[in-house]
DSSP file (Angstrom, degrees, kcal/mol; ACC not computed):
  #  RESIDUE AA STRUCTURE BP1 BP2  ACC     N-H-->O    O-->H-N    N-H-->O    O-->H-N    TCO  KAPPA ALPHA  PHI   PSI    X-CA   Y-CA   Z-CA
    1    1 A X     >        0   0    0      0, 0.0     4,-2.0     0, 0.0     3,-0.2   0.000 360.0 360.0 360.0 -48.8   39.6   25.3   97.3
    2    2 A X  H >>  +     0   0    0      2,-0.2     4,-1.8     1,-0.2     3,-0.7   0.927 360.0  50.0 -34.3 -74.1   40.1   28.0   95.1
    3    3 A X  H >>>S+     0   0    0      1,-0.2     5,-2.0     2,-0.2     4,-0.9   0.835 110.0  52.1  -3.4 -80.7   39.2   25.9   92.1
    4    4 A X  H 345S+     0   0    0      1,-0.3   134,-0.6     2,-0.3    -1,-0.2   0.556 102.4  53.0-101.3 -44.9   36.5   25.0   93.7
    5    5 A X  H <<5S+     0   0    0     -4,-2.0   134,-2.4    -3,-0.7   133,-0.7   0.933 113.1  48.7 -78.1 -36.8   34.9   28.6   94.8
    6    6 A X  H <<5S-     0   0    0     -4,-1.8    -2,-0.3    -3,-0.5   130,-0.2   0.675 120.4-115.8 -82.7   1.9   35.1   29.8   91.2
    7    7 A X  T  <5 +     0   0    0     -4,-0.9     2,-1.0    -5,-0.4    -3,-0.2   0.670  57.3 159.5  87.6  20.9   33.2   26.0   89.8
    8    8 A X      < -     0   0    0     -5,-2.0     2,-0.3    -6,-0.3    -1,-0.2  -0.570  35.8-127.9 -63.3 117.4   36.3   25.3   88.1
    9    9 A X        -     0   0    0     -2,-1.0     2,-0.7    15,-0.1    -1,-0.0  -0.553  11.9-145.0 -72.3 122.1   36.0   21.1   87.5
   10   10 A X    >>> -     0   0    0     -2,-0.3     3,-3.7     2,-0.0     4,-2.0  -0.760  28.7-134.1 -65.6  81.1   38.3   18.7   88.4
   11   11 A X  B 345S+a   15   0A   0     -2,-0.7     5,-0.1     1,-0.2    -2,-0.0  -0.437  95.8  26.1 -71.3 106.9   37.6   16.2   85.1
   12   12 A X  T 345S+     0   0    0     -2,-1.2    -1,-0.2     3,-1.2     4,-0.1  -0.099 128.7  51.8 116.2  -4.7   37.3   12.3   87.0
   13   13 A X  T <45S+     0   0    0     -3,-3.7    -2,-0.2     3,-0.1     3,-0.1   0.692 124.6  15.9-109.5 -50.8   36.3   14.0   89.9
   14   14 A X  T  <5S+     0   0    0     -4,-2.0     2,-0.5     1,-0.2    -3,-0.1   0.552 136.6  42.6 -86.7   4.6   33.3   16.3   89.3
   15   15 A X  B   < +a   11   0A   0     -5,-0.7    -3,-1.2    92,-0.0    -1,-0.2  -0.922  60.3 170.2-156.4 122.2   33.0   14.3   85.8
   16   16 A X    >   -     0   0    0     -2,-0.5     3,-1.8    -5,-0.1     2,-0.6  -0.696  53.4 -69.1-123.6-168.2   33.2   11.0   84.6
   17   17 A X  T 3  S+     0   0    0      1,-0.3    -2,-0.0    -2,-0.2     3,-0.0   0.236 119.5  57.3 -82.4   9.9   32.5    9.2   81.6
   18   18 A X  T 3  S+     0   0    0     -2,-0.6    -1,-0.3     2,-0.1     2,-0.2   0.764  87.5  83.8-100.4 -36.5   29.0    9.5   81.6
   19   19 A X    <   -     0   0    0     -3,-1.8     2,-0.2     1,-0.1    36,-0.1  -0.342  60.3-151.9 -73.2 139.7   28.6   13.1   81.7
   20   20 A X     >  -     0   0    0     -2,-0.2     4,-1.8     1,-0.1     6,-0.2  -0.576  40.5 -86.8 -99.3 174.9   28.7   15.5   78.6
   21   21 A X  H  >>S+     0   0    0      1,-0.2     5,-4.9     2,-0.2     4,-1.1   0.855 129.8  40.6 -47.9 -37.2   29.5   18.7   78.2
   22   22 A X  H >45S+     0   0    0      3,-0.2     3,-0.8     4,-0.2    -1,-0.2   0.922 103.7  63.9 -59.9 -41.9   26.2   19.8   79.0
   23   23 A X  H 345S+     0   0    0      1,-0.2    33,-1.4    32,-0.1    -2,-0.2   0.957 113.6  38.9 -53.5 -53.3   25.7   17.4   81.7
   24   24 A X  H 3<5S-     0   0    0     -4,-1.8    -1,-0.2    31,-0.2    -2,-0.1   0.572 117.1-103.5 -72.3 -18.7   29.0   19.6   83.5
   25   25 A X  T <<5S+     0   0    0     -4,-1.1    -3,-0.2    -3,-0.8     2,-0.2   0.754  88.9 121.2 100.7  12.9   28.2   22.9   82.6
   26   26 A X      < +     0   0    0     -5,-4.9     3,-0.4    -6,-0.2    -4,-0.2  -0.313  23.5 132.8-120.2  61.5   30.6   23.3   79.9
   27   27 A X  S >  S+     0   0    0      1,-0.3     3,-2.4    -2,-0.2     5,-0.2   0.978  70.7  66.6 -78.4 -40.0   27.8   24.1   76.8
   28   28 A X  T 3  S+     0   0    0      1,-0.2    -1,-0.3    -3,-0.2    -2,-0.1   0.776  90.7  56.8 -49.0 -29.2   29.9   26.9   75.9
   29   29 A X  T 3  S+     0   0    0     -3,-0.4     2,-0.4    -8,-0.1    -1,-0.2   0.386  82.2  92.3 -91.2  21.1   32.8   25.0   74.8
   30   30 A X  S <  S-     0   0    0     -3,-2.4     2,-1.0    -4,-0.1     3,-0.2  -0.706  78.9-131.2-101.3 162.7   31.1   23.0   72.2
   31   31 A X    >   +     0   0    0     -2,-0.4     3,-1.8     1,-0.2     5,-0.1  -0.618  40.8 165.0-119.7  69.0   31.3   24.7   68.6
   32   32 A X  T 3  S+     0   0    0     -2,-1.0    -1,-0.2     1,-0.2    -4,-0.0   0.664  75.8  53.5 -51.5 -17.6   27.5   24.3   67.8
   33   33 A X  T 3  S+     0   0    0     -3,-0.2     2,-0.4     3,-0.0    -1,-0.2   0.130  89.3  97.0-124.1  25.8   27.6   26.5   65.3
   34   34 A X  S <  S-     0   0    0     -3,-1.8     3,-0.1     1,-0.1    -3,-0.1  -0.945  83.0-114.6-107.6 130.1   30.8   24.5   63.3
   35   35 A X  S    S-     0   0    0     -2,-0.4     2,-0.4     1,-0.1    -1,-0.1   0.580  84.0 -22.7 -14.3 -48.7   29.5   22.0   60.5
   36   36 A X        +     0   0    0     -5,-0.1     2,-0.3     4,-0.0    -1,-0.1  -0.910  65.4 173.2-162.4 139.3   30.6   18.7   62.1
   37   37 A X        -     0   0    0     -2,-0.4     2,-1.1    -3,-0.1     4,-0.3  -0.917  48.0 -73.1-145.4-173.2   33.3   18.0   64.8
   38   38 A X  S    S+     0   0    0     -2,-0.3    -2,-0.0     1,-0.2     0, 0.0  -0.441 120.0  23.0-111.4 110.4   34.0   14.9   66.5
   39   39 A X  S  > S+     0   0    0     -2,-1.1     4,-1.2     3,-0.0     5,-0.5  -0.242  85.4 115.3 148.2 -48.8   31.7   13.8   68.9
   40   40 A X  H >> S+     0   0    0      2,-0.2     3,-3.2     1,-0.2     4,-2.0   0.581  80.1  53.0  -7.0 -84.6   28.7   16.0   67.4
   41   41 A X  H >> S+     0   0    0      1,-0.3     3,-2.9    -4,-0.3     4,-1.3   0.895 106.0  49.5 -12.8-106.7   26.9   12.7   66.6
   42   42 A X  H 34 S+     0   0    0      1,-0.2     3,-0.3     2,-0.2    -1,-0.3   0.748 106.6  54.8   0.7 -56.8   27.2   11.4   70.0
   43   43 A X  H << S+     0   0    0     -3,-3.2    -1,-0.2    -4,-1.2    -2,-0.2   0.506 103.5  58.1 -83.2 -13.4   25.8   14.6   71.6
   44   44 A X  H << S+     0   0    0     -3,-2.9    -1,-0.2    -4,-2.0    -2,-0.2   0.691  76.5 115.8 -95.9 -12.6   23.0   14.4   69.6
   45   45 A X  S >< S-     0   0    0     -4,-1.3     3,-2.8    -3,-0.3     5,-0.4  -0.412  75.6-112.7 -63.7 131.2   21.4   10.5   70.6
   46   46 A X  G >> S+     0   0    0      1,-0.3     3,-2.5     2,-0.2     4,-1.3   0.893 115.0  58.4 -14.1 -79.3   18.1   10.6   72.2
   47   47 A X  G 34 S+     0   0    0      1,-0.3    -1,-0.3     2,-0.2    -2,-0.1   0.337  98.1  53.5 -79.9  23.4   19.6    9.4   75.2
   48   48 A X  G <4 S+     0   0    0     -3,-2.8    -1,-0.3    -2,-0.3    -2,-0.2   0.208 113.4  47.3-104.6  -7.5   22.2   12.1   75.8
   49   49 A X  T <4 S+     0   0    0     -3,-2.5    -2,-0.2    -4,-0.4    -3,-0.1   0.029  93.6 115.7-117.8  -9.6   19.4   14.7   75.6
   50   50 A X    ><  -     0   0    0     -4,-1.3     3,-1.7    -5,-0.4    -3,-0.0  -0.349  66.9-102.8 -82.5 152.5   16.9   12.9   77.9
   51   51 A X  T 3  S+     0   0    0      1,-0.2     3,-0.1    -2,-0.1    -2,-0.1  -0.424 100.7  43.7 -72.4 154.5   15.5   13.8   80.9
   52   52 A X  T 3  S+     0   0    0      1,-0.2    58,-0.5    56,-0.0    -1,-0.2  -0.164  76.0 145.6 125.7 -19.5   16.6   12.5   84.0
   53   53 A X    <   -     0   0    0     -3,-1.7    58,-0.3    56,-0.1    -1,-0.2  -0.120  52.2-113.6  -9.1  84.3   20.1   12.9   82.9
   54   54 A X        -     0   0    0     -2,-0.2    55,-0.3    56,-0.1     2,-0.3   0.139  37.9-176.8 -35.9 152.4   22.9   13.9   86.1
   55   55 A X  B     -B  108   0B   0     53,-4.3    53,-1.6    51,-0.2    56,-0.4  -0.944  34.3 -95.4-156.9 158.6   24.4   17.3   85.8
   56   56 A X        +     0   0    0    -33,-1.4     2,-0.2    -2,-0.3    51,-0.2  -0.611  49.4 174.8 -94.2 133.1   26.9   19.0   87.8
   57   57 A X        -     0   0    0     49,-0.3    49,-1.5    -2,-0.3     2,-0.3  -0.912  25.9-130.2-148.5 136.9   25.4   21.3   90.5
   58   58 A X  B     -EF 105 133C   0     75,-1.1    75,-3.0    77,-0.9     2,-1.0  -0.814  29.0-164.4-105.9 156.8   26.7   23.4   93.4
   59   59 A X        -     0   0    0     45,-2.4     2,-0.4    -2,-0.3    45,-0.3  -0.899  16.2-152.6-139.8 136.3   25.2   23.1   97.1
   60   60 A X        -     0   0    0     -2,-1.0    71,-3.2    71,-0.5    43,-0.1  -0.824  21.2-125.4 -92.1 115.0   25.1   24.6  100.0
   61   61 A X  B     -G  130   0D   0     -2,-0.4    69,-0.3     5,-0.3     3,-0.1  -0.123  15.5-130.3 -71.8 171.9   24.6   23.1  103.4
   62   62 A X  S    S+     0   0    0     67,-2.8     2,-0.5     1,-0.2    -1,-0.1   0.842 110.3  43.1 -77.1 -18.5   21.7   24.3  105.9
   63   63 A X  S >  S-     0   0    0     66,-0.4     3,-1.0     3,-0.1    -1,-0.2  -0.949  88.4-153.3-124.7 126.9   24.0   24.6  108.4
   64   64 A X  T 3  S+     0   0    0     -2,-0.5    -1,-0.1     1,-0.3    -2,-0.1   0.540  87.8  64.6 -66.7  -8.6   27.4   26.3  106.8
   65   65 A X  T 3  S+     0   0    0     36,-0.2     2,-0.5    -4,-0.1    -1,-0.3   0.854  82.8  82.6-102.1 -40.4   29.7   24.9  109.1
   66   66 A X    <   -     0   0    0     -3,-1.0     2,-0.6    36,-0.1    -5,-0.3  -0.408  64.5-153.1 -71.3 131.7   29.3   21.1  108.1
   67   67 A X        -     0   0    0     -2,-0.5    37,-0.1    26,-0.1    26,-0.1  -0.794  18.9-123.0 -97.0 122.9   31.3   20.1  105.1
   68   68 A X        -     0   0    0     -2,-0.6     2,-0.4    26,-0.1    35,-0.1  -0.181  22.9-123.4 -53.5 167.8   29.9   17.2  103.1
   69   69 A X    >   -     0   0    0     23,-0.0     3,-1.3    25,-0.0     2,-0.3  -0.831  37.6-111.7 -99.0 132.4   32.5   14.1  102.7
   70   70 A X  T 3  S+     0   0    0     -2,-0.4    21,-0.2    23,-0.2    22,-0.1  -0.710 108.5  33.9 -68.0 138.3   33.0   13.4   98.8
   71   71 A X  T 3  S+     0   0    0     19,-1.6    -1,-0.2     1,-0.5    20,-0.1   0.202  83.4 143.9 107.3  11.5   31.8   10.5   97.5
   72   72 A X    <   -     0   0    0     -3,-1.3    18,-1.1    19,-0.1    -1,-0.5  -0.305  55.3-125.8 -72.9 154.6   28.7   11.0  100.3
   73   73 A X  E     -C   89   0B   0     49,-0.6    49,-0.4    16,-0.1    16,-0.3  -0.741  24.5-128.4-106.1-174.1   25.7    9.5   98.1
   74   74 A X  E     -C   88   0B   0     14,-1.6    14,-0.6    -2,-0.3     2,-0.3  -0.746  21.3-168.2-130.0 149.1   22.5   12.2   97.8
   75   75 A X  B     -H  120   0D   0     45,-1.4    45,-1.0    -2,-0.2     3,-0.3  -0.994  21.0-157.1-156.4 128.1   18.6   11.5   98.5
   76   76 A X  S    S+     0   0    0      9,-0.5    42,-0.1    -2,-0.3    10,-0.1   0.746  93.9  28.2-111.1  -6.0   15.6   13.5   97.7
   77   77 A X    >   -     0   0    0      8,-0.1     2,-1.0    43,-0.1     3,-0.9  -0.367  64.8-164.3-116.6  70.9   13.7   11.8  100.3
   78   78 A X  T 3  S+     0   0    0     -3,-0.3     6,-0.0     1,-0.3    -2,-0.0   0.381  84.7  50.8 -41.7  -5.3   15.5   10.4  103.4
   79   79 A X  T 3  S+     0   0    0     -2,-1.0     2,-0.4     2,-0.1    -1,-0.3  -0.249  71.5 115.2-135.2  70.8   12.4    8.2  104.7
   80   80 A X  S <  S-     0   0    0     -3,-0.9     4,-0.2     1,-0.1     2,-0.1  -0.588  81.8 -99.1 -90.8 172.2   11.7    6.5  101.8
   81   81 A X    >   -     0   0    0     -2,-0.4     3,-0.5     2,-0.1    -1,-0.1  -0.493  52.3 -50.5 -95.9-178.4   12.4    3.3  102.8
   82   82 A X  T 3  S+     0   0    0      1,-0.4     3,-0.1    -2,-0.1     0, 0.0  -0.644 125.8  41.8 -85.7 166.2   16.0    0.8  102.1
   83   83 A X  T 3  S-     0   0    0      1,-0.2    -1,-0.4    -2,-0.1    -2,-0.1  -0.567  99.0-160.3 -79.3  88.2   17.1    0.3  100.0
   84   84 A X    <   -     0   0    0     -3,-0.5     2,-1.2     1,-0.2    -1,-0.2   0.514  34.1-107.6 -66.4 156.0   16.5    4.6   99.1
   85   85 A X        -     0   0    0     -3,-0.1    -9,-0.5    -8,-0.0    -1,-0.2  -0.825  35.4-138.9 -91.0  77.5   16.6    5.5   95.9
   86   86 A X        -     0   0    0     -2,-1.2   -11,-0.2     1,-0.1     3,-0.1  -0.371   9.6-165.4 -59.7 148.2   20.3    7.7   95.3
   87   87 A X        -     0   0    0    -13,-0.3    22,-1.8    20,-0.1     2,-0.3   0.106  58.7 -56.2-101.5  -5.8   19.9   10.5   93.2
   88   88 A X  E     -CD  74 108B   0    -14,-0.6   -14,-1.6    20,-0.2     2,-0.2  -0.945  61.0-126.7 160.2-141.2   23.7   11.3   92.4
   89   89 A X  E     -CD  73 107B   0     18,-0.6    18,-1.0   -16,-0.3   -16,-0.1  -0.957  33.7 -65.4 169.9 143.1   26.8   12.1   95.2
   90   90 A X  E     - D   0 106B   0    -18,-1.1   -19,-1.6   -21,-0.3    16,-0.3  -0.474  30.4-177.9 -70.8 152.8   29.4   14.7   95.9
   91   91 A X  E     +     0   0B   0     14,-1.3     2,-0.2     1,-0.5    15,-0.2   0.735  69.0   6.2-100.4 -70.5   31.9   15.4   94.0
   92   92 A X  E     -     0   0B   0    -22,-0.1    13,-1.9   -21,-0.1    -1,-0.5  -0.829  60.8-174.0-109.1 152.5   34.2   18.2   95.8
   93   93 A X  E     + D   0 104B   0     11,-0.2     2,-0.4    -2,-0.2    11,-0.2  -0.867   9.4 167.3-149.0 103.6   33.4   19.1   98.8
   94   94 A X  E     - D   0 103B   0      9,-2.0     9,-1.4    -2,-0.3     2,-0.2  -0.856  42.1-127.8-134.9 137.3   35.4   22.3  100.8
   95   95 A X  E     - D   0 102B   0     -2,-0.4     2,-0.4     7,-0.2     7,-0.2  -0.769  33.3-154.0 -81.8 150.8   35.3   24.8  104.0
   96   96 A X  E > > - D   0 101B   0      5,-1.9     5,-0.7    -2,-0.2     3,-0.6  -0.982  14.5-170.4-129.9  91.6   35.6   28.2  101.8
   97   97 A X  T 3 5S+     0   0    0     -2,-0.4     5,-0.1     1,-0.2    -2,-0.0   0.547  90.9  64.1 -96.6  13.1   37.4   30.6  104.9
   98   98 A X  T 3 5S+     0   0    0      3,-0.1    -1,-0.2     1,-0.0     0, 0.0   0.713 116.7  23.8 -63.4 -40.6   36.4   33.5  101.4
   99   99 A X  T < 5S-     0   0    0     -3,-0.6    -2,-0.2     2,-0.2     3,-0.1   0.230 105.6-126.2-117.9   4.2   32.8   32.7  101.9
  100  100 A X  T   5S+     0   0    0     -4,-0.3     2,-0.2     1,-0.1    -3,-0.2   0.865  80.9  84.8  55.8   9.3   32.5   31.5  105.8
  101  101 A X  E   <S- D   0  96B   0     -5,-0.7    -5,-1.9    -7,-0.1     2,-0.3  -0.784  88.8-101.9-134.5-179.8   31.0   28.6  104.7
  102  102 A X  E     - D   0  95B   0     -2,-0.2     2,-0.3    -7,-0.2    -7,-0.2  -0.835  38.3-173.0 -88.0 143.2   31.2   24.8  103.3
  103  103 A X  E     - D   0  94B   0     -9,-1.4    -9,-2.0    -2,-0.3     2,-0.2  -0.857   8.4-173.4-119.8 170.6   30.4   24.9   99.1
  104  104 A X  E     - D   0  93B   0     -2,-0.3   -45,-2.4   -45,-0.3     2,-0.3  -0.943  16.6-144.0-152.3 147.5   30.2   21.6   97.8
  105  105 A X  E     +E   58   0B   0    -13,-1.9   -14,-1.3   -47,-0.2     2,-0.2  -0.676  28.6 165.0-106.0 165.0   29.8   20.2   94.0
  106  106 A X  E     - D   0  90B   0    -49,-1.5   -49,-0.3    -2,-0.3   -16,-0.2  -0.501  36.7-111.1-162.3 113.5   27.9   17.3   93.1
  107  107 A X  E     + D   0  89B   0    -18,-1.0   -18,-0.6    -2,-0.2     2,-0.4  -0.017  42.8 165.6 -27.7 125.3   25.9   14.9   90.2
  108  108 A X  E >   -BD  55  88B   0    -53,-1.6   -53,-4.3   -20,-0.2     3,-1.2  -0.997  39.8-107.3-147.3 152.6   22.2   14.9   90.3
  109  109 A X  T 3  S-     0   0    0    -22,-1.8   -56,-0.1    -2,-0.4     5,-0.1  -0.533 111.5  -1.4 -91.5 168.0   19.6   13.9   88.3
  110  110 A X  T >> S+     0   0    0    -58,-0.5     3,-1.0    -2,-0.2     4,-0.6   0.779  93.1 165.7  20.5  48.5   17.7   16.7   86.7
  111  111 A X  T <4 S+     0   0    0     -3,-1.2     3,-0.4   -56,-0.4    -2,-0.1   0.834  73.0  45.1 -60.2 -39.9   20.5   18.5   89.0
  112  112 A X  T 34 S+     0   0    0      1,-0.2     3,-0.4     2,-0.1    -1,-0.3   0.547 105.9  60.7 -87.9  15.2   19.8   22.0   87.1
  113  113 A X  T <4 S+     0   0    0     -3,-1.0    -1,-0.2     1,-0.2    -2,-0.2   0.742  98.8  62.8 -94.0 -31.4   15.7   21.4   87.4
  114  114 A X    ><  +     0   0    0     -4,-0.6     3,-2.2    -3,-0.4    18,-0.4   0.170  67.7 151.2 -85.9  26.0   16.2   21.4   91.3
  115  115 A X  T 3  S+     0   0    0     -3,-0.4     2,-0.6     1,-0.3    18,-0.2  -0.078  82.3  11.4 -40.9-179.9   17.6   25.1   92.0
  116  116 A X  T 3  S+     0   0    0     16,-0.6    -1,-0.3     1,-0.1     2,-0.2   0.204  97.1 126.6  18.6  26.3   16.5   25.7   95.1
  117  117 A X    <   -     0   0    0     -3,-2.2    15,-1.3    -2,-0.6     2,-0.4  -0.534  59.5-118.9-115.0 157.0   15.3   22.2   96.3
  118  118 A X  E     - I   0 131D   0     13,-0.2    13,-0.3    -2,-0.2     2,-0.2  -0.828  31.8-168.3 -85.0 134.3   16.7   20.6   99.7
  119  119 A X  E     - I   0 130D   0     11,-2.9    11,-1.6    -2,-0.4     2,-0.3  -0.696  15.4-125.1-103.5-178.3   18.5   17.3   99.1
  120  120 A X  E     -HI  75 129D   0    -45,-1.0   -45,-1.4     9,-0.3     2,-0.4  -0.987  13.1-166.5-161.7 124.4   19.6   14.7  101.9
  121  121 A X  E     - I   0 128D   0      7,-0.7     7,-1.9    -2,-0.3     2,-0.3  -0.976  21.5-155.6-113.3 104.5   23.2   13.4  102.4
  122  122 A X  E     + I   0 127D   0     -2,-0.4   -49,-0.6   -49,-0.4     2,-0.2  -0.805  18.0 174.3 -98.1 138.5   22.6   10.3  105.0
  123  123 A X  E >   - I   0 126D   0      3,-2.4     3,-1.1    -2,-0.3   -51,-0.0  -0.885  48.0-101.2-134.0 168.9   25.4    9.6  106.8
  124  124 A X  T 3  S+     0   0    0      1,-0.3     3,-0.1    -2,-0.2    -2,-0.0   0.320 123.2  45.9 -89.5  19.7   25.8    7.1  109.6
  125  125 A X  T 3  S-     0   0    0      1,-0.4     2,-0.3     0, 0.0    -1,-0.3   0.161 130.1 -55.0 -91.5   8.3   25.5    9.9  112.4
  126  126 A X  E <   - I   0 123D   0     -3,-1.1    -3,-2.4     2,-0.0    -1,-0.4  -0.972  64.5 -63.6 153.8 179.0   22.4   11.6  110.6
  127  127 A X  E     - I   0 122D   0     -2,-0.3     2,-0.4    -5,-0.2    -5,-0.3  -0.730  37.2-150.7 -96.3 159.7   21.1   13.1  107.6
  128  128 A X  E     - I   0 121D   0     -7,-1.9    -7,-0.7    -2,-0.2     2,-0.3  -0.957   6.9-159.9-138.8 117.5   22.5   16.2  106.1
  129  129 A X  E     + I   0 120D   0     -2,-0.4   -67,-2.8    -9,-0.1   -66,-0.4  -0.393  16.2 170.3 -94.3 148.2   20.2   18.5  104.2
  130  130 A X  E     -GI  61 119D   0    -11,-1.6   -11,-2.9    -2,-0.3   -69,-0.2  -0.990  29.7-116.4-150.1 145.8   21.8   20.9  101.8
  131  131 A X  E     - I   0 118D   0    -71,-3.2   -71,-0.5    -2,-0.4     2,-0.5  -0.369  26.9-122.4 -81.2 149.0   20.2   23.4   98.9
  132  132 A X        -     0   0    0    -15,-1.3   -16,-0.6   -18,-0.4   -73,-0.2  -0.979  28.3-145.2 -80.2 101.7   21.0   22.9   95.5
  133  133 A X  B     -F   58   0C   0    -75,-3.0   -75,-1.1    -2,-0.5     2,-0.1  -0.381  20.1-110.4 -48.7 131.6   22.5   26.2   94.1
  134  134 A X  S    S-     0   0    0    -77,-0.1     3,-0.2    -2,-0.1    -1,-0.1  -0.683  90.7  -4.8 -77.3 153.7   22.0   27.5   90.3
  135  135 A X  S    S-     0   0    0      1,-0.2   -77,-0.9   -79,-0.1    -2,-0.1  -0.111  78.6 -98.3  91.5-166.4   25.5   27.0   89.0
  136  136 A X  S    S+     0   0    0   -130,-0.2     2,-0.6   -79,-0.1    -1,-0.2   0.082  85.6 110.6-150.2  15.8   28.7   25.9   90.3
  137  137 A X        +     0   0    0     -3,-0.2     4,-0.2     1,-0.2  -131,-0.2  -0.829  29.7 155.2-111.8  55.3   29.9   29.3   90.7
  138  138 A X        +     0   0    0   -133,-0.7     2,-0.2  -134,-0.6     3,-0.2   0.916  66.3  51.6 -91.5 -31.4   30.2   30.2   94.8
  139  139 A X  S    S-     0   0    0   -134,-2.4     4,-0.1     1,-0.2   -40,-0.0  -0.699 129.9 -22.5-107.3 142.3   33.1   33.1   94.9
  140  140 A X    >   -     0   0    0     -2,-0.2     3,-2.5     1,-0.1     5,-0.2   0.622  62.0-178.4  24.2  63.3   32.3   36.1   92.4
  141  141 A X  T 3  S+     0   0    0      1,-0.4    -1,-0.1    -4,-0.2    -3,-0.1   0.913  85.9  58.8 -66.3 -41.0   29.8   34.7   89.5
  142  142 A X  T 3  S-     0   0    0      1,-0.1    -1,-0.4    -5,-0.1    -2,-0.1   0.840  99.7-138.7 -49.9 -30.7   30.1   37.9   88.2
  143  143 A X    X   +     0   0    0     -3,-2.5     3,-1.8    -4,-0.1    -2,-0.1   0.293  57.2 137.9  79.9  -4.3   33.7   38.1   87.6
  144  144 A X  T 3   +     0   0    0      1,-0.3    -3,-0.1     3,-0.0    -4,-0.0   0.540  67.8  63.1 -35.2 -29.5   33.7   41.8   89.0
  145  145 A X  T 3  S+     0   0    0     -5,-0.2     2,-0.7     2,-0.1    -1,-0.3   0.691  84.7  92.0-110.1 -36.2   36.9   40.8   90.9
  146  146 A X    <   -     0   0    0     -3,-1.8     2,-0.4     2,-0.0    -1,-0.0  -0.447  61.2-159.7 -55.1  98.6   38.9   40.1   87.6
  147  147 A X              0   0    0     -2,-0.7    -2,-0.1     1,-0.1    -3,-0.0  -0.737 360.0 360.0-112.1 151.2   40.9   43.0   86.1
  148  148 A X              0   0    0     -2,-0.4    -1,-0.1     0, 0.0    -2,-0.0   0.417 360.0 360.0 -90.6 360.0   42.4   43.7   82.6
């Protein structure tokens, strides 16, 4: 849980083999500014830069108290009709007893384009809407709490 309140990633859980370092949130650990390294190439194809691309996102449900299940899949409109159109799935998913609440991580497309947008988690008692969060970040984004 811990993990999980500062947006530290789990790699096969909040990431698989599809996502890049951007896709996760990790832009900072690439060495743009180094002549070549290995992958560069790669990170640069058209279709690793395109929109519509999943990215790792945090959310918060509307009601604090439900915790999504992982592996639940995600919906940006819950009566479209079947079969609906997924838009990504939790990844981690945790009661926080720091924050009083559930956080949850997840994949979405154009996940950082939706800050503040409702998505819909159908499950087979109901639907379960939860906000898309900037960042992945729920306990101290600042770091204030960190001392030298």
């Amino acid at each position: 849980v811990l993990r999980a309140e500062k947006g530290y990633i789990i790699v096969g859980q909040d990431t698989d083999g599809t996502l890049t370092p951007d896709d996760a949130g990790l832009t900072w650990a690439i060495g743009k500014a180094k002549p070549d390294f290995v992958g560069k190439r790669s990170l640069t194809r058209p279709d690793m830069v395109a929109k519509g691309r999943k990215q790792l996102v945090g959310l918060l449900t509307d009601d604090p108290k439900v915790v999504l299940q992982e592996g639940a899949q995600i919906v940006a409109d819950p009566a479209q009709p079947k079969p609906m159109t997924m838009i990504g799935h939790v990844t981690s998913s945790y009661w926080s007893d720091a924050l009083g609440r559930s956080i949850a991580m997840a994949v979405v497309v154009d996940g950082r384009d939706r800050d503040g947008q409702t998505l819909h988690v159908p499950m087979p008692d109901g639907t379960i809407t939860a906000k898309v969060v900037k960042g992945t970040v729920f306990l101290d984004p600042e770091n204030a709490r960190i001392s030298v």
